[in-house]
C-alpha positions as CSV (number, residue, x, y, z in Angstrom):
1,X,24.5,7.5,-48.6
2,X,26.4,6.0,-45.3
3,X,27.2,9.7,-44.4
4,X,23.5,10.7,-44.5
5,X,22.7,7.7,-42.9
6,X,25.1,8.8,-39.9
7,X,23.5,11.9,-40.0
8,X,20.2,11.1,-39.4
9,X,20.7,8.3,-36.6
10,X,23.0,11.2,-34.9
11,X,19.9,13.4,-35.1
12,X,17.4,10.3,-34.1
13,X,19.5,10.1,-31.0
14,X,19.7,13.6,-30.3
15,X,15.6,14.1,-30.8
16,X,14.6,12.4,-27.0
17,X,17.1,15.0,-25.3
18,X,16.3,18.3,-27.7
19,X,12.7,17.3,-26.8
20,X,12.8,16.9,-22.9
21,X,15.3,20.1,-23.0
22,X,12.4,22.1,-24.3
23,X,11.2,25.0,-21.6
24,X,8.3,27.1,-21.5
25,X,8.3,31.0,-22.3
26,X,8.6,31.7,-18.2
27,X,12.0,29.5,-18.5
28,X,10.6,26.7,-16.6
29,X,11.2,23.1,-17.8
30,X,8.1,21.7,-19.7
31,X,7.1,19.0,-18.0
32,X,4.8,17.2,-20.8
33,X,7.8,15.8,-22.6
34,X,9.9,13.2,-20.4
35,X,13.4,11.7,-21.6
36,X,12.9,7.6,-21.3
37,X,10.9,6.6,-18.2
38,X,12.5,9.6,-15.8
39,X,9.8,12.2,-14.7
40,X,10.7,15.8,-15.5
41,X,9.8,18.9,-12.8
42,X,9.4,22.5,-13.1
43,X,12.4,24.1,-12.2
44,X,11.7,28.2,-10.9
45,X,13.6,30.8,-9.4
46,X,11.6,31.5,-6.3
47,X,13.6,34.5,-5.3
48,X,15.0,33.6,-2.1
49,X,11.9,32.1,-0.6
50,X,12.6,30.8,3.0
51,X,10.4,27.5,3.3
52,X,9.4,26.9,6.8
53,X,8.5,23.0,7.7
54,X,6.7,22.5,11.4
55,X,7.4,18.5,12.2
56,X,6.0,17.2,14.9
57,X,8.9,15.0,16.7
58,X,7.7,11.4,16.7
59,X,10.7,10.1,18.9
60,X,10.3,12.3,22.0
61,X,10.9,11.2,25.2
62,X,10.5,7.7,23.6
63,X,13.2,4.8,24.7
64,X,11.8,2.6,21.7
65,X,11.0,4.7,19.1
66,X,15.4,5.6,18.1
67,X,17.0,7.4,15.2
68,X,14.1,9.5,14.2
69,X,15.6,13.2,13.1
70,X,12.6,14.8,11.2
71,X,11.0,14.8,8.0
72,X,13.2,16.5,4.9
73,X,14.9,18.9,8.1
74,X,16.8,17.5,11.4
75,X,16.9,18.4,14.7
76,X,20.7,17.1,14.4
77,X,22.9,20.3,14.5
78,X,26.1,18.9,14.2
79,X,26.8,17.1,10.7
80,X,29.1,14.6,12.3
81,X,26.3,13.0,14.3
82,X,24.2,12.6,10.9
83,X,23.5,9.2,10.0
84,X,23.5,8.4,6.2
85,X,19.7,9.2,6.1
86,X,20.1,12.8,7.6
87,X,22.8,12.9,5.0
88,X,20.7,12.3,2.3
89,X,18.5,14.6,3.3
90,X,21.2,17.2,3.7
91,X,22.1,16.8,0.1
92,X,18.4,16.6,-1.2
93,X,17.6,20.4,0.5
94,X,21.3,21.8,-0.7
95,X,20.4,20.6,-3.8
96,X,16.6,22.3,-3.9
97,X,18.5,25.3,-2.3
98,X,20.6,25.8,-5.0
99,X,18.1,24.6,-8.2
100,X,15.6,27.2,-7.2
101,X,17.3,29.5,-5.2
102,X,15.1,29.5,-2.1
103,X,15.8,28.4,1.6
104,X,14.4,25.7,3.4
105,X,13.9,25.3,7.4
106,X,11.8,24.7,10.1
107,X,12.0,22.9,13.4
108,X,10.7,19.5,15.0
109,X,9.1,19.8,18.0
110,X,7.8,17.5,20.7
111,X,6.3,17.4,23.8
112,X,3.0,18.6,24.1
113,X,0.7,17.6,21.1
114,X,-1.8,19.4,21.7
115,X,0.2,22.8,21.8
116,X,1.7,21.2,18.6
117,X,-1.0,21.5,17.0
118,X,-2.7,24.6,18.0
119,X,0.7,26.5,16.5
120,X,-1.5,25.1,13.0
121,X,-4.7,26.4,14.2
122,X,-4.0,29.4,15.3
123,X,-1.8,30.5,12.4
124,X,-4.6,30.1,9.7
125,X,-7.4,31.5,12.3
126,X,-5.1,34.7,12.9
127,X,-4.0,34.9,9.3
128,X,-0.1,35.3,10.8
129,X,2.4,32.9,8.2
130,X,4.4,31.5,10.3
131,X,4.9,28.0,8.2
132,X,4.5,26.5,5.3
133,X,4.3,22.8,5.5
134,X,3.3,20.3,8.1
135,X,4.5,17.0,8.8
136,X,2.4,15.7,11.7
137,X,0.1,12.4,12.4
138,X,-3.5,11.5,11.1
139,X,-5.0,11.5,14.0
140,X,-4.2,14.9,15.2
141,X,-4.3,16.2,11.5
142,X,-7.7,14.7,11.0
143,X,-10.0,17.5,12.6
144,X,-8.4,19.8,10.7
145,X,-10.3,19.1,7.8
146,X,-13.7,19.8,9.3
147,X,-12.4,22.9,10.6
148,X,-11.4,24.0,7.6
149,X,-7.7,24.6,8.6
150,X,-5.8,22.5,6.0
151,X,-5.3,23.2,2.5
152,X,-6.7,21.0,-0.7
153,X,-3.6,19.4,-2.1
154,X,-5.4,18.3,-5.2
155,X,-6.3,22.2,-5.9
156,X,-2.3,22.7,-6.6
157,X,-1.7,21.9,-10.2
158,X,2.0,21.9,-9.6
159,X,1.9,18.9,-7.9
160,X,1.6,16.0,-10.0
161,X,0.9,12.8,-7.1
162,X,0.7,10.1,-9.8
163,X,4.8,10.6,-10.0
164,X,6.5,7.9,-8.6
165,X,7.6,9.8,-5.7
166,X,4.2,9.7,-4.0
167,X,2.7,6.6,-2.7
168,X,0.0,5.7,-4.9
169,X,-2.1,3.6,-2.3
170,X,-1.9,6.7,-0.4
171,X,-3.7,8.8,-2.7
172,X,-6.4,6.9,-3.2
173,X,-7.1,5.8,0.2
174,X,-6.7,9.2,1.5
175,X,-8.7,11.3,-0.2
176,X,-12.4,12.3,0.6
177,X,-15.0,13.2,-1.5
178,X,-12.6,14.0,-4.3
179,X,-10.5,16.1,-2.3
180,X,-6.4,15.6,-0.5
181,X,-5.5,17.3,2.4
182,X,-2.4,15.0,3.7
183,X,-0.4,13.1,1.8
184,X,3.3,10.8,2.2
185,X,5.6,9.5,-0.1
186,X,9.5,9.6,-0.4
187,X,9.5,12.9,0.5
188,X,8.9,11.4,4.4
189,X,10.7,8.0,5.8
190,X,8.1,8.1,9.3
191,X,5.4,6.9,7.2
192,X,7.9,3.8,6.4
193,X,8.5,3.9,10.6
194,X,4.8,3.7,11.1
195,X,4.1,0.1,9.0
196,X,3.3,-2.5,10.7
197,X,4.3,-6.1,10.8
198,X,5.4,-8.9,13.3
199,X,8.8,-9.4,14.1
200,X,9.6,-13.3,16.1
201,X,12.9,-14.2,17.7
202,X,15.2,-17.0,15.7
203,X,17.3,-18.0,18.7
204,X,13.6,-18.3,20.6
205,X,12.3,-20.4,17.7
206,X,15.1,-22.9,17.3
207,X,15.0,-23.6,21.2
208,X,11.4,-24.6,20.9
209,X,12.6,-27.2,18.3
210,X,9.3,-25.5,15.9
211,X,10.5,-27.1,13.5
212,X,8.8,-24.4,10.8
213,X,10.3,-21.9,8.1
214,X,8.3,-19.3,8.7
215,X,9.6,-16.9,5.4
216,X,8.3,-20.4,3.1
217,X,4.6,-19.9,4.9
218,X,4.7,-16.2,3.6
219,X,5.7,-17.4,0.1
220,X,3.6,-20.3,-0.2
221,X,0.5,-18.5,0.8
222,X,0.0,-20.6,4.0
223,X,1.0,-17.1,6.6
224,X,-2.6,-17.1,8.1
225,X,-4.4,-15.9,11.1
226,X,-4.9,-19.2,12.3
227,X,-1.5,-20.8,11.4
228,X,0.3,-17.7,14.0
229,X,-2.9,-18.9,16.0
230,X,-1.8,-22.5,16.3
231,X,2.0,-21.8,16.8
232,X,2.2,-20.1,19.2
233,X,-0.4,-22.0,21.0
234,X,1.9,-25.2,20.3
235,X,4.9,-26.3,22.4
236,X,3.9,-24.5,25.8
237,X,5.4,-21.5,24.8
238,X,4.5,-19.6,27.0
239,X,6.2,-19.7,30.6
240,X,5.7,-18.7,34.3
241,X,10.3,-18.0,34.5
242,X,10.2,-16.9,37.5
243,X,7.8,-19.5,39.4
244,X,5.8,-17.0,41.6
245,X,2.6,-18.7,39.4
246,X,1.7,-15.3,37.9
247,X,2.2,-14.9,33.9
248,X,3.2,-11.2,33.9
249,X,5.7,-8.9,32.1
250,X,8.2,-10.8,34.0
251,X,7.7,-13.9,31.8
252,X,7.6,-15.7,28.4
253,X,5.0,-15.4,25.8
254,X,3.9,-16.9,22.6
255,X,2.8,-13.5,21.1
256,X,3.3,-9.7,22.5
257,X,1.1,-6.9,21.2
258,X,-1.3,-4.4,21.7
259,X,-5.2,-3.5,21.3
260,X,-4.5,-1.7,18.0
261,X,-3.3,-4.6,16.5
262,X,-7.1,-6.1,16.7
263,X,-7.6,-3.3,14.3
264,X,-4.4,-4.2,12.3
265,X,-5.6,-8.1,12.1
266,X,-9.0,-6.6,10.5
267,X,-7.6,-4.7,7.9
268,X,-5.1,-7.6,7.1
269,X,-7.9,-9.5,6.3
270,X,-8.6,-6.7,3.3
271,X,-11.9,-4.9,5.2
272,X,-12.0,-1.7,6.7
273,X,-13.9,0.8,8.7
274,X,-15.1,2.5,6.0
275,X,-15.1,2.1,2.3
276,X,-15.3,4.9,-0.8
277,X,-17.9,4.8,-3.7
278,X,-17.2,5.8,-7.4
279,X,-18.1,9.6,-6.3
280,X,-14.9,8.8,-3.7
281,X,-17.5,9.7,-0.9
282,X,-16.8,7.1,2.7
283,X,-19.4,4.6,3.9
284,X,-19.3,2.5,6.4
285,X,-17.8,-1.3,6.4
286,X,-17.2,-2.0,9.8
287,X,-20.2,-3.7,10.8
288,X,-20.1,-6.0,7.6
289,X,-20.2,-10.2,8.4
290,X,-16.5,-10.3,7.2
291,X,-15.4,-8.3,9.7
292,X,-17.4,-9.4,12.4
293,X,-16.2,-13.2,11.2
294,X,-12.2,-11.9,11.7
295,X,-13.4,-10.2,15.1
296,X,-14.5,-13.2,16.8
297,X,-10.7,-15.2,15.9
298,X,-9.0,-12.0,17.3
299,X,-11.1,-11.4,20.1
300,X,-10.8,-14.9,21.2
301,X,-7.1,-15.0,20.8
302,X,-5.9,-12.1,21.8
303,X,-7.9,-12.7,25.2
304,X,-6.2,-15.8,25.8
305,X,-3.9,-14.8,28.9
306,X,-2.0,-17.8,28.7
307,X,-1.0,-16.9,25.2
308,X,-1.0,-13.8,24.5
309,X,0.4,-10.5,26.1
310,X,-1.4,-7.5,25.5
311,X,0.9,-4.8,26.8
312,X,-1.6,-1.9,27.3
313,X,-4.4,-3.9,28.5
314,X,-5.0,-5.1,32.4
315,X,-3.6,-5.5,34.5
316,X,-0.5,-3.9,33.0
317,X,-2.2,-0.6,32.4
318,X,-2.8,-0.4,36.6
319,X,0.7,-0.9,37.2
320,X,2.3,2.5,37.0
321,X,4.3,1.7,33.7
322,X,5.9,5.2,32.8
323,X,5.3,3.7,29.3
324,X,3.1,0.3,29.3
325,X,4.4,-0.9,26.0
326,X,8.1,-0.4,26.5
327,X,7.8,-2.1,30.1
328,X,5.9,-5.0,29.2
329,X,5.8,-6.2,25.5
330,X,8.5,-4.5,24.1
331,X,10.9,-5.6,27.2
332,X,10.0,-8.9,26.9
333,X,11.1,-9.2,23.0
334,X,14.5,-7.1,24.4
335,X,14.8,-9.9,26.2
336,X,14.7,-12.9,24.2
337,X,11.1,-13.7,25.9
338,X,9.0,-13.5,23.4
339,X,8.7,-15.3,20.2
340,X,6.3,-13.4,17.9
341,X,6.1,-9.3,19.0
342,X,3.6,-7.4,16.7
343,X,4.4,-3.6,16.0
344,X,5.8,-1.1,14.3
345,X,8.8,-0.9,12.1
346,X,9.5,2.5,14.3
347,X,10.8,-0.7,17.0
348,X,13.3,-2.1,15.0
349,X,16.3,0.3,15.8
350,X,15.7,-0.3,19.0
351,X,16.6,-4.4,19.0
352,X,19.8,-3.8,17.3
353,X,21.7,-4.7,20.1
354,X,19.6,-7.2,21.4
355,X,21.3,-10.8,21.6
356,X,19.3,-13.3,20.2
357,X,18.7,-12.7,15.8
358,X,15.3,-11.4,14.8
359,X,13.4,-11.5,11.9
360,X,10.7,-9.9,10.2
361,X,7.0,-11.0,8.7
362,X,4.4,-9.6,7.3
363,X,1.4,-9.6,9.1
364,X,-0.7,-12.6,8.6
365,X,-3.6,-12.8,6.4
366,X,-7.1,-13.9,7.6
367,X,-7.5,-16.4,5.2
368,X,-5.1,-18.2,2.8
369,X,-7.5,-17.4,-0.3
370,X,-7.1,-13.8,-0.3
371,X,-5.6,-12.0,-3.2
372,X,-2.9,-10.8,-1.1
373,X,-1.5,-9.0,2.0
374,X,-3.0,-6.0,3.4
375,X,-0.2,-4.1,5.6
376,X,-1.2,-0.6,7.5
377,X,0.2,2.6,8.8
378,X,-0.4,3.3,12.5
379,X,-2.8,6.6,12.6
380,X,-1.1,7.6,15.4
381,X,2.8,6.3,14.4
382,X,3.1,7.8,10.7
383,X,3.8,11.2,9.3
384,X,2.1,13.1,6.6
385,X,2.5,15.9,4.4
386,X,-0.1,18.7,5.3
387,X,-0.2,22.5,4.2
388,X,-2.2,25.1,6.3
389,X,-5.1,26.5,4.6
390,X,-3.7,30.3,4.4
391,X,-0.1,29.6,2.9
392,X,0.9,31.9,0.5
393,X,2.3,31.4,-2.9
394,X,0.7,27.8,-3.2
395,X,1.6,27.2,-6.6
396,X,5.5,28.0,-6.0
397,X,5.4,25.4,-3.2
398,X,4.0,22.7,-4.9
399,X,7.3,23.1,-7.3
400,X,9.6,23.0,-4.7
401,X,7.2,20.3,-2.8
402,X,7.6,18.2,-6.2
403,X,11.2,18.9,-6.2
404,X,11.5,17.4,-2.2
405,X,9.8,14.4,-3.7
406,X,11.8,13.2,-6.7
407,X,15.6,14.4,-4.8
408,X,14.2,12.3,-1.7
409,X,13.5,9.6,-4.3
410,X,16.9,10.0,-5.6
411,X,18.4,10.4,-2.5
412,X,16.9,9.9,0.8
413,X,14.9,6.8,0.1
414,X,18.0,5.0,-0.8
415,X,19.6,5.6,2.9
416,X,17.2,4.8,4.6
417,X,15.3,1.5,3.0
418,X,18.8,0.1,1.2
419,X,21.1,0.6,4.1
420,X,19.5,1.8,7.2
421,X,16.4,-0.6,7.1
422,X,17.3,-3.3,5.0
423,X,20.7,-3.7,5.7
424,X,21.9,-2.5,9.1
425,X,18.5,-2.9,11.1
426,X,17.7,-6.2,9.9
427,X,19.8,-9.7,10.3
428,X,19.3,-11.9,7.5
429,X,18.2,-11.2,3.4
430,X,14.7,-12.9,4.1
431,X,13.5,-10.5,6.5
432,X,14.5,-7.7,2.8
433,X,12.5,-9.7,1.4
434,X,9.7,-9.6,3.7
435,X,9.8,-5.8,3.8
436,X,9.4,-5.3,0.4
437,X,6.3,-7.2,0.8
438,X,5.3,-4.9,3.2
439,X,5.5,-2.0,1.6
440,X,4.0,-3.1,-1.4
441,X,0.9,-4.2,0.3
442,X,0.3,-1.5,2.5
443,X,-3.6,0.6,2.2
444,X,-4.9,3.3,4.5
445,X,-8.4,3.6,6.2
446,X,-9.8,7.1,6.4
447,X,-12.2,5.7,8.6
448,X,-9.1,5.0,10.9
449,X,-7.6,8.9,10.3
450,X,-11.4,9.9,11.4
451,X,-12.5,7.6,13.7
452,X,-16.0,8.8,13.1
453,X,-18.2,7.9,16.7
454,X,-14.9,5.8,17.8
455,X,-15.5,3.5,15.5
456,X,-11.6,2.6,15.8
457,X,-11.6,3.0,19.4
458,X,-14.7,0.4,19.5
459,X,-12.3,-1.9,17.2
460,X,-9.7,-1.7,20.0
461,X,-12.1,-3.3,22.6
462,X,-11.1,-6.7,24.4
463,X,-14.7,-6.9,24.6
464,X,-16.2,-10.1,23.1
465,X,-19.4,-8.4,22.9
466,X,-18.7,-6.3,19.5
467,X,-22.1,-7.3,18.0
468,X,-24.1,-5.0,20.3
469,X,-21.8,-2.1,20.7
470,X,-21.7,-1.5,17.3
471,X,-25.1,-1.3,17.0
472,X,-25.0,1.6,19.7
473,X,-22.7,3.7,17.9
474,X,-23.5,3.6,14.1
475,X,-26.0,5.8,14.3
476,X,-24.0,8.6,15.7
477,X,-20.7,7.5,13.7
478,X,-22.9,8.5,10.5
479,X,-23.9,11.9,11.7
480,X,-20.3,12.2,12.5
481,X,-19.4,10.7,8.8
482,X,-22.1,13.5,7.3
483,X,-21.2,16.1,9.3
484,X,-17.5,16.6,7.9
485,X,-18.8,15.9,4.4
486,X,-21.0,18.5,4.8
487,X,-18.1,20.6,6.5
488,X,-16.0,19.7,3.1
489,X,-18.6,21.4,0.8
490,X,-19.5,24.4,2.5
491,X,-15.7,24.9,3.0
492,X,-15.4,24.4,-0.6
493,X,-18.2,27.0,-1.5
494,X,-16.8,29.8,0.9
């Protein structure tokens, strides 16, 4: 009896692994069966297949935006200048490479954007396949759709996006009218660049004798709008140094930032341009009371020049910057003269060697009774996953695309969050903490990727008057809303 009883433990233990072994009659790996909580992937032969990545490089010609290499290639050449990212992402392809015997390259390119994208263009209007995947921006990606250049992501049943390798969040917000045509997740670390979130200076802080933790607002729920609001509006923070009676670049502020943030504040405040009904088709938020209500505290704020620093506003956009932000807002936090600077996490590499200790927070919430914290992505400052519409063997890439996602997981995602972000770029285990937050909190507005009749660009106004020029422009922003719905289903008929 106990040797029978041995036996069939032995063969109990053994079932999970005989079972999650089991392949298909093509010799891929069967992917309903899973062994505990990991998620399996096809594994295929593909033959020698080159796959060709176009990256758009977010970093060029860009004194704040550091370290940036490209998203699953780099434009690093030499492996002793890797940092442990590009490392990881060495391993992950040489690792693909050698699972399913194909190739993978490409190149990142900068400088003109426009160009950049025209290579996509003009590669699915002449039929030419010159790439396979895309890792560019939303903004620049966005008119693809109604031009029916990029390729339905949700039509590739070898890509499963509720693995845990795909940001979730993502593929919801993301999609219209049922259908996916960009996508992020481990596979790129520039969509973890482009989340925002405020950073403030600790040495700044503790010479203002604030006497505030600012990490035990965030976890008791009390990080609000008006609580940033009535900081930095305390103590005279703000300064004239150099007494020439001019509060300019050259000086100290309470709060750096930028128009987009007024868009930023919004969403923290959990509205949106545009929401999506049960049928996943976008309609229009922007003009709701809410948001109106969280317009009026921003507006009034952020045009407080005795306050507030808005880099790429007047008069700092009339004085020749060769980059506005990096000479006036950006500078200042360099510089220890600025105690709250709202941006991207892109900036952080950039303050390494900055004296004074920084830290990081989420951005603040509009009201203390909200569920939670509502982060963003710039539109502008993120990468994507995109495929143009005419690449060929779709189904084969979407294994190898799956397999980019779970050995990034494995792999790249560790490097960069673990080490690079969390422990190298930032100075204390609070502002880990923080990040974490962030990430888990962060949504994505179509209506921000579209910016149907500049709705966003309306949201990026200094202009109190935000009552009446919304009224001018909804009209047109819902022909402009119908028009690439309508462009989505005649694309999908053809």
């Amino acid at each position: 009896m106990k040797k029978l009883l041995i036996v069939i433990v032995s063969l109990m233990l053994m079932l999970p692994l005989l079972v999650s072994c089991k392949t298909d009659t093509d010799g891929q790996k069967d992917t309903s069966a899973t062994q505990s909580d990991e998620k399996q992937i096809i594994v295929k032969n593909m033959q020698g297949r080159e796959i060709v990545i176009l990256c758009w490089d977010f970093g060029y010609n860009s004194k704040s935006i550091l370290g940036y290499t490209g998203e699953v290639i780099t434009k690093i050449e030499n492996e002793e200048d890797y940092s442990s990212v590009d490392v990881a992402k060495a391993k992950m392809r040489a690792k693909i490479e050698e699972e399913y015997n194909c190739k993978i390259t490409g190149e990142v390119v900068g400088g003109d954007h426009n160009a950049f994208t025209n290579r996509i263009r003009n590669m699915v209007q002449s039929g030419v396949k010159d790439f396979d995947i895309v890792f560019d921006n939303l903004t620049f990606l966005s008119p693809f759709v109604s031009s029916n250049i990029l390729y339905d992501l949700n039509k590739i049943s070898t890509i499963d996006f509720t693995n845990p390798w795909w940001d979730q969040n993502a593929r919801e917000d993301l999609s219209i009218a049922n259908r996916l045509y960009f996508m992020c997740g481990d596979l790129n670390t520039y969509d973890n660049d482009g989340t925002w979130c405020i950073l403030f200076n600790k040495n700044l802080l503790n010479n203002l004798n604030l006497d505030i933790d600012l990490y035990q607002l965030v976890r008791d729920n009390q990080w609000t709008f008006d609580k940033l609001v009535e900081i930095c509006k305390s103590a005279n923070i703000t300064r004239d140094l150099n007494g020439d009676g001019v509060l300019d670049e050259k000086d100290q502020w309470a709060f750096g930032t930028e128009t987009y943030n007024i868009f930023v504040h919004v969403l923290a405040g959990g509205d949106k341009i545009v929401k999506k009904d049960a049928n996943d088709i976008p309609y229009f938020t922007v003009t709701e009371e809410s948001v109106f209500r969280s317009l009026g505290k921003i507006l009034e704020f952020y045009n407080d020049q005795n306050t507030v620093m808005v880099g790429n506003a007047p008069p700092y956009t009339g004085k020749g910057f060769e980059n506005v932000w990096e000479a006036t807002v950006h500078k200042a936090f360099i510089e220890g003269r600025e105690l709250f600077y709202m941006c991207g996490l892109i900036n952080v590499p950039s303050f390494r060697n900055m004296e004074d200790d920084f830290g990081i927070l989420p951005v603040p919430k509009m009201s203390a009774d909200q569920d939670r914290y509502y982060h963003t992505v710039s539109v502008a400052n993120m990468s994507v996953l995109a495929l143009p519409l005419n690449v060929e063997n779709v189904e084969d890439l979407g294994i190898v695309i799956e397999a980019m996602g779970k050995y990034s997981r494995e792999y790249v995602t560790p490097a960069y969050y673990d080490i690079q972000l969390k422990y190298r770029d930032t100075r204390d285990n609070e502002s880990s903490e923080m990040l974490d937050l962030i990430f888990s909190s962060r949504t994505f507005d179509i209506g921000a990727a579209f910016n149907w009749g500049n709705t966003l660009t309306n949201l990026m106004l200094l202009d109190m008057n935000y009552t009446s020029r919304f009224d001018a422009i909804m009209d047109a922003a819902q022909v402009a809303l119908e028009q690439t719905l309508e462009s989505i289903n005649e694309a999908t008929l053809d």
